[in-house]
N, C-alpha and C positions, 0 to 999 in steps of 0.2 A: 297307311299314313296319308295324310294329308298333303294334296298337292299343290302348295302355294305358300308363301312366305308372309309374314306379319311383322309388320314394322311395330312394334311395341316402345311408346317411351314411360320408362320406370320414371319418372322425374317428374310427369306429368302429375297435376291433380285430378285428372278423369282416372277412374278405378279401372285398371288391369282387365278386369272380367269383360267392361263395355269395351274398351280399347278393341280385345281381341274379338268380342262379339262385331263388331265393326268392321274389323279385316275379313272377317269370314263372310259377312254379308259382302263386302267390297267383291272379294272372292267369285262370289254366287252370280255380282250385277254384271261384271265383265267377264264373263264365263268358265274361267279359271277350274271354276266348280260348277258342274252342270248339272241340269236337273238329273235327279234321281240318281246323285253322285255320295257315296256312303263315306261318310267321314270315321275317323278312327276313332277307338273307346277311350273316353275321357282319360283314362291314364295314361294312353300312349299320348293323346293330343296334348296334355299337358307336360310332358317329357319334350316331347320334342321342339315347344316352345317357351320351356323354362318357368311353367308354370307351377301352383302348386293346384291338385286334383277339385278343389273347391271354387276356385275361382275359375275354374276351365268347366265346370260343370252350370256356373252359375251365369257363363257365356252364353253355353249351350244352350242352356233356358229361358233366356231373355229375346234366342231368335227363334228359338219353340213358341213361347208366349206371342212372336209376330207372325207366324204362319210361315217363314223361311226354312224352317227344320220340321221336320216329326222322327219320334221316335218309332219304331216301330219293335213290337216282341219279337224277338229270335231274326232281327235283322241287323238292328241298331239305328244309329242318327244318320237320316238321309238326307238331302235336299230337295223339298218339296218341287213336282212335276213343270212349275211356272204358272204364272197367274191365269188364268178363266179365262178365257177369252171370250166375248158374245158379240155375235153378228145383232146390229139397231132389225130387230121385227118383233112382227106381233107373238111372241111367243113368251112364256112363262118363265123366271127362274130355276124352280123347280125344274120343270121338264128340260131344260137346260142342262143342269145338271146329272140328268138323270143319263142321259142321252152321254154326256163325257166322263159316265164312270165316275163321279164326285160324291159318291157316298150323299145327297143331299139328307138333312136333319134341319127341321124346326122348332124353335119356341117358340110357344105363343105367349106373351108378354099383357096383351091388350086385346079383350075382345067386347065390347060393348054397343049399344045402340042409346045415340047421343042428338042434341040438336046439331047441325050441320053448324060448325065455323060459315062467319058471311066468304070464304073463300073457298071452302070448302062447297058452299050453296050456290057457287057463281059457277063452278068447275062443272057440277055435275047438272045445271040449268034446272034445282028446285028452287024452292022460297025460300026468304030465310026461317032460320031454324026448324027448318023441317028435320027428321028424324033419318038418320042415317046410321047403318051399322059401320063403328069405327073398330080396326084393327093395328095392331104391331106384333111383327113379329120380327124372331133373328133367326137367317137360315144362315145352319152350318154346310161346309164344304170340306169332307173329306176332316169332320171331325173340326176345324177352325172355324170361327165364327167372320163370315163372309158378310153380310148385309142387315141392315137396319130395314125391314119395309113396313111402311104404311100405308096400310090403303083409305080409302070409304068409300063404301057402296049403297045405292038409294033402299031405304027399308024396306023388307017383305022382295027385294027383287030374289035372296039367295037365302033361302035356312041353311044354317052350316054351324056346327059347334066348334070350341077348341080342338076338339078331340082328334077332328075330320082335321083343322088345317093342319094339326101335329103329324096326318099322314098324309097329305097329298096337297098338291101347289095349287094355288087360289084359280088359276084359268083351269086346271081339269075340274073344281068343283063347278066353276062357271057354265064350261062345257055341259056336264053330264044333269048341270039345274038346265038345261035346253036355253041359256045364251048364247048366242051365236054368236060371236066376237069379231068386227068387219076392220076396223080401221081406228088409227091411235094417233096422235098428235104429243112427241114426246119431247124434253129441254133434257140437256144434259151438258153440266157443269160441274164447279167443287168450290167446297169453302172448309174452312176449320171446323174439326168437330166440337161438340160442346166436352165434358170433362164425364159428365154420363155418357155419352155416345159413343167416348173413345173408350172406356173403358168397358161398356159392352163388346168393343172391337178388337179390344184387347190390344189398343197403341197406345202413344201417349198422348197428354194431354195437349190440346189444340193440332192435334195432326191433320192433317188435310185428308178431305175425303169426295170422292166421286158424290154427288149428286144425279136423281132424275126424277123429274115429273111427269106423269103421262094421264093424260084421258083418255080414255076406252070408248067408245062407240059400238054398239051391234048393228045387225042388219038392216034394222029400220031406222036407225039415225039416231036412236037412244042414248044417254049416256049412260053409261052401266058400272064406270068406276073409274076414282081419281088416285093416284098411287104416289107418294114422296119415297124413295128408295134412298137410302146411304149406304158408298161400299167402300170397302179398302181397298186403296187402288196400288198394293203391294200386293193383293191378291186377283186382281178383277181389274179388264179392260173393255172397252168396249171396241168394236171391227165395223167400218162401212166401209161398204165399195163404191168407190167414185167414177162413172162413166163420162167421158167425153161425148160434147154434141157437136 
């Protein structure tokens, strides 16, 4: 059974389902319910807070649908492990993930070679509209869809199909093309998603979302790639350590 109480008001014109979807994420934020904490089978959970099995079900899957729950076969509904955590370096999402057991998975949504946006052609230090390979993809985490990324990269620096990003994260193809990746200048903030954006992320509309931009440099001072990243910061945080001088 589930170990926390839900103040549910029938009277209310919010629907029962999100009410109680609500107390259980409540649950999750002030630890109540910890990661990797299995909540009971919909009928019990619904018994024991006076529900009936559909709307307890349709709870469940509303915090499913935000990356707070997964179901799992021959387990049941658990509380997913806590949000990603990523140390600010030079390092890849992908291999990120790779490294914290995250099941990482891509779609590649966008893969084309385009003229450069005049922002795009200031970032990477071409002309304007020079010809640049543009990307987007969405990389899953453990099955949830984690981040919106976009890159572009200057033409002919990287052959690489969909196929290649569908298996492996954009800095190992970097890598093993003999770019040598030295140092990045990155911004990170957040603003509303758009109503596309959020529903690739599976939130609601206008939800807030982590932003970053970053440009890449190699070893000779090159620019070699400019990246806009979007992530849900329900699932994904970013870590710096701050030294005293």
């Amino acid at each position: 059974m589930a170990d926390f109480d839900a103040d549910l008001d029938r009277s209310s014109p919010v629907p029962l389902y999100h009410q109680m979807a609500e107390q259980i994420h409540l649950a999750i934020r002030t630890g109540r319910l910890a990661p990797g904490a299995l909540l009971g089978n919909e009928i019990a959970l619904a018994n024991e807070f006076g529900l009936s099995r559909p709307t307890m079900r349709s709870a469940i899957h509303e915090l499913v649908e935000k990356g707070v729950l997964v179901r799992r076969r021959g387990v049941g509904t658990q509380v997913v492990q806590g949000p990603i955590t990523r140390s600010v370096q030079l390092t890849s999402l992908f291999d990120d993930l790779v490294k914290a057991d995250q099941q990482p998975r891509t779609s590649v949504l966008l893969h084309e070679i385009t003229p450069a946006p005049d922002d795009v052609a200031a970032a990477l230090k071409l002309p304007r509209r020079q010809p640049v390979l543009h990307l987007r993809r969405i990389r899953y985490a453990n099955h949830h869809p984690l981040a919106i990324l976009e890159n572009y990269l200057p033409h002919r620096l990287l052959e690489v199909t969909a196929i290649d990003l569908s298996r492996h994260g954009l800095y190992d193809l970097l890598r093993s093309g003999g770019v040598r990746m030295k140092v990045a200048k990155q911004r990170i903030g957040a603003r509303d998603g758009s109503a596309a954006e959020c529903s690739l992320l599976n939130e609601d509309t206008d939800s807030p979302l982590l932003t970053m931009e970053r440009v890449t440099h190699d070893d000779t001072g090159r620019v070699v790639e400019f990246g806009r990243h979007l992530y849900r910061p329900s699932l994904y945080q970013f870590s710096v350590t701050l030294v005293g001088r």
